[in-house]
C-alpha positions as CSV (number, residue, x, y, z in Angstrom):
1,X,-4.6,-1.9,-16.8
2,X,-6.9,-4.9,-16.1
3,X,-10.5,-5.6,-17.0
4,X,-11.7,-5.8,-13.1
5,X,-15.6,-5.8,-12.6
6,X,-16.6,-2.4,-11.1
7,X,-18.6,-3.5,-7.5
8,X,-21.3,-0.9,-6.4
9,X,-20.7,1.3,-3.5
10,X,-22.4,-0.4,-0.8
11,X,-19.6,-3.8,-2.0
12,X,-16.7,-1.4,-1.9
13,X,-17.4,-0.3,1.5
14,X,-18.4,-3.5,2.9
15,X,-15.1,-5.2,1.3
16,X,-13.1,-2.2,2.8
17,X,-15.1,-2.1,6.1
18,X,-14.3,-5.8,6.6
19,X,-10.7,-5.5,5.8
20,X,-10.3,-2.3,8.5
21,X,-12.1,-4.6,11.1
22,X,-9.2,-7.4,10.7
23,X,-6.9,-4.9,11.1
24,X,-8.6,-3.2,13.8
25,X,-9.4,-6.4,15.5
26,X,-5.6,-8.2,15.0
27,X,-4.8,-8.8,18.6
28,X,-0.8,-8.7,18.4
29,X,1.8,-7.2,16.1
30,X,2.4,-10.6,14.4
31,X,-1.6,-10.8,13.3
32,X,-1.7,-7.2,12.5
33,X,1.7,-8.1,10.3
34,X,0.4,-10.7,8.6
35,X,-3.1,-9.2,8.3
36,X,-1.3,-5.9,6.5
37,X,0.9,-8.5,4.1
38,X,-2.9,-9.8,3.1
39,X,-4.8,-6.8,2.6
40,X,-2.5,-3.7,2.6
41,X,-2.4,-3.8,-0.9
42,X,-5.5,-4.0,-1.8
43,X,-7.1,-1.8,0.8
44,X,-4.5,0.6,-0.8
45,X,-6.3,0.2,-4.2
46,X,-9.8,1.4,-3.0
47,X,-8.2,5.4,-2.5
48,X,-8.9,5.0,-7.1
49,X,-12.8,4.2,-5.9
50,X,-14.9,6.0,-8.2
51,X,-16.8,6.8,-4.9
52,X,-16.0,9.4,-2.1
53,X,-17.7,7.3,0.2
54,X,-15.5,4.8,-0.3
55,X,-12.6,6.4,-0.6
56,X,-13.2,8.3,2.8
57,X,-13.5,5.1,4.7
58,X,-9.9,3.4,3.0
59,X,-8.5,7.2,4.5
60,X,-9.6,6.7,7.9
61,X,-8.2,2.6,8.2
62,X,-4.7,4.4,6.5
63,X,-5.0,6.3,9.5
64,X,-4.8,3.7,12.0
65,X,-2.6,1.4,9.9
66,X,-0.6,4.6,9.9
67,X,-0.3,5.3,14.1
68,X,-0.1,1.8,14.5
69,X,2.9,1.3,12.5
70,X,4.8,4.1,13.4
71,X,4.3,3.0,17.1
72,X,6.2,-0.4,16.8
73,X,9.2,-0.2,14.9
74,X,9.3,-4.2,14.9
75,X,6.2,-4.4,12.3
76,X,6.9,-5.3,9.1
77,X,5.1,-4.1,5.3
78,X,4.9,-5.9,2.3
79,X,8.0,-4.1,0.9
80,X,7.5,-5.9,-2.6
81,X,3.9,-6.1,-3.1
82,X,3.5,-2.5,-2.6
83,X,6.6,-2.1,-5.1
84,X,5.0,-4.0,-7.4
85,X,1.9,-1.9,-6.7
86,X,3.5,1.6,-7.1
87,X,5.1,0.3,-10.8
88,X,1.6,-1.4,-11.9
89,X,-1.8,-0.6,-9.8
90,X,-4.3,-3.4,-10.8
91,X,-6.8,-0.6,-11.6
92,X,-10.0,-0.4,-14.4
93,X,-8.5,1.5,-17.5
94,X,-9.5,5.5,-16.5
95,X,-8.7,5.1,-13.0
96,X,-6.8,8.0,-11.4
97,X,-3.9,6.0,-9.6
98,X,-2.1,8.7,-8.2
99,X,-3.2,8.2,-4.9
100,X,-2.7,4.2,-4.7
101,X,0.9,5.1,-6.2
102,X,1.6,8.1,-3.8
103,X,-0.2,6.0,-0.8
104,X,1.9,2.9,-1.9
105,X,4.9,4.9,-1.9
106,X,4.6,6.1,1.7
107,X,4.1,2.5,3.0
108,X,7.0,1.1,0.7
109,X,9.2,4.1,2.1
110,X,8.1,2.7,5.9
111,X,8.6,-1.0,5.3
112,X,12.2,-0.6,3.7
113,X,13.0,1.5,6.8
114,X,12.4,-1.7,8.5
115,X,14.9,-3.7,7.1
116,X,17.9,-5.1,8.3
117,X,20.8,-4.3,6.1
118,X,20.6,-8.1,4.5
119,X,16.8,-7.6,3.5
120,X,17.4,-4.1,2.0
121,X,20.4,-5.0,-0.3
122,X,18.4,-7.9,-1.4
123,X,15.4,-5.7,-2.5
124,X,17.7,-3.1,-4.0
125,X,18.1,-4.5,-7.2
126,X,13.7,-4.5,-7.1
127,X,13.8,-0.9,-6.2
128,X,16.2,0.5,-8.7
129,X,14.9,-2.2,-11.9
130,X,12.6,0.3,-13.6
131,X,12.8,3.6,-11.4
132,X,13.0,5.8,-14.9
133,X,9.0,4.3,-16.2
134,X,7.6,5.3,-13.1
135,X,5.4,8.5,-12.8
136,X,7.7,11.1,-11.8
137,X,6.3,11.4,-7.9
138,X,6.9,8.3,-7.8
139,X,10.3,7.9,-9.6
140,X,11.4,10.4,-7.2
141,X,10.1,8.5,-3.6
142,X,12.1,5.3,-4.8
143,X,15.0,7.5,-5.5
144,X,14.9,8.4,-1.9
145,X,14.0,5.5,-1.0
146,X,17.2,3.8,-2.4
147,X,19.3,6.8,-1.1
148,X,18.7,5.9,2.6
């Protein structure tokens, strides 16, 4: 766990209202691609917001990063920054992470769906490196994951 300076509520939502209007705002798949490789991630680590407020908001962008995923097949995730995410949220010490690992997880379990066969037998080797530290809900997705 890192030493990251704690924003106040109004910064959190501003950062995450900012990031869900690039998103919102990308005017082709390729943008909205590249926009989720920036700030998927990160967005990702606002649901462990010490605020509800917060927290509420980074639900509502999931949800359209969510339907607008699953309606083009083509779009790409960050498949290894959200592994790298699920094994080690860059969260405050006493941060609940469960919902950026279980949140990370879902969108790890999307992007490697993605894959051509090439791209998944080169991350395969990422996904299993490790699988018995994670937090059992988690252990378990990427043992799914890797089953596919």
């Amino acid at each position: 766990m890192s030493g990251f300076v704690q924003l106040s509520e109004t910064q959190e939502k501003s950062l995450v209202d900012r990031v869900d209007l690039k998103l919102v705002l990308a005017k082709d798949d390729r943008k909205f691609e590249e926009t989720l490789n920036t700030f998927l991630p990160p967005l990702l680590l606002k649901l462990a917001s010490p605020y509800q407020t917060v927290r509420s908001v980074v639900y509502e962008s999931i949800k359209h990063v969510n339907s607008r995923v699953n309606a083009n097949k083509d779009i790409k995730l960050p498949v290894l920054k959200l592994l790298d995410q699920l094994r080690k949220p860059s969260l405050n010490q006493g941060q609940d992470a469960t919902n950026v690992i279980t949140y990370s997880a879902l969108f790890l379990s999307k992007g490697v769906e993605r894959l051509n066969d090439e791209e998944a037998m080169k991350i395969l080797p990422n996904l299993i490196q490790g699988i018995s530290e994670l937090p059992e809900l988690a252990s378990s997705r990427v043992f799914h994951i890797i089953c596919k």
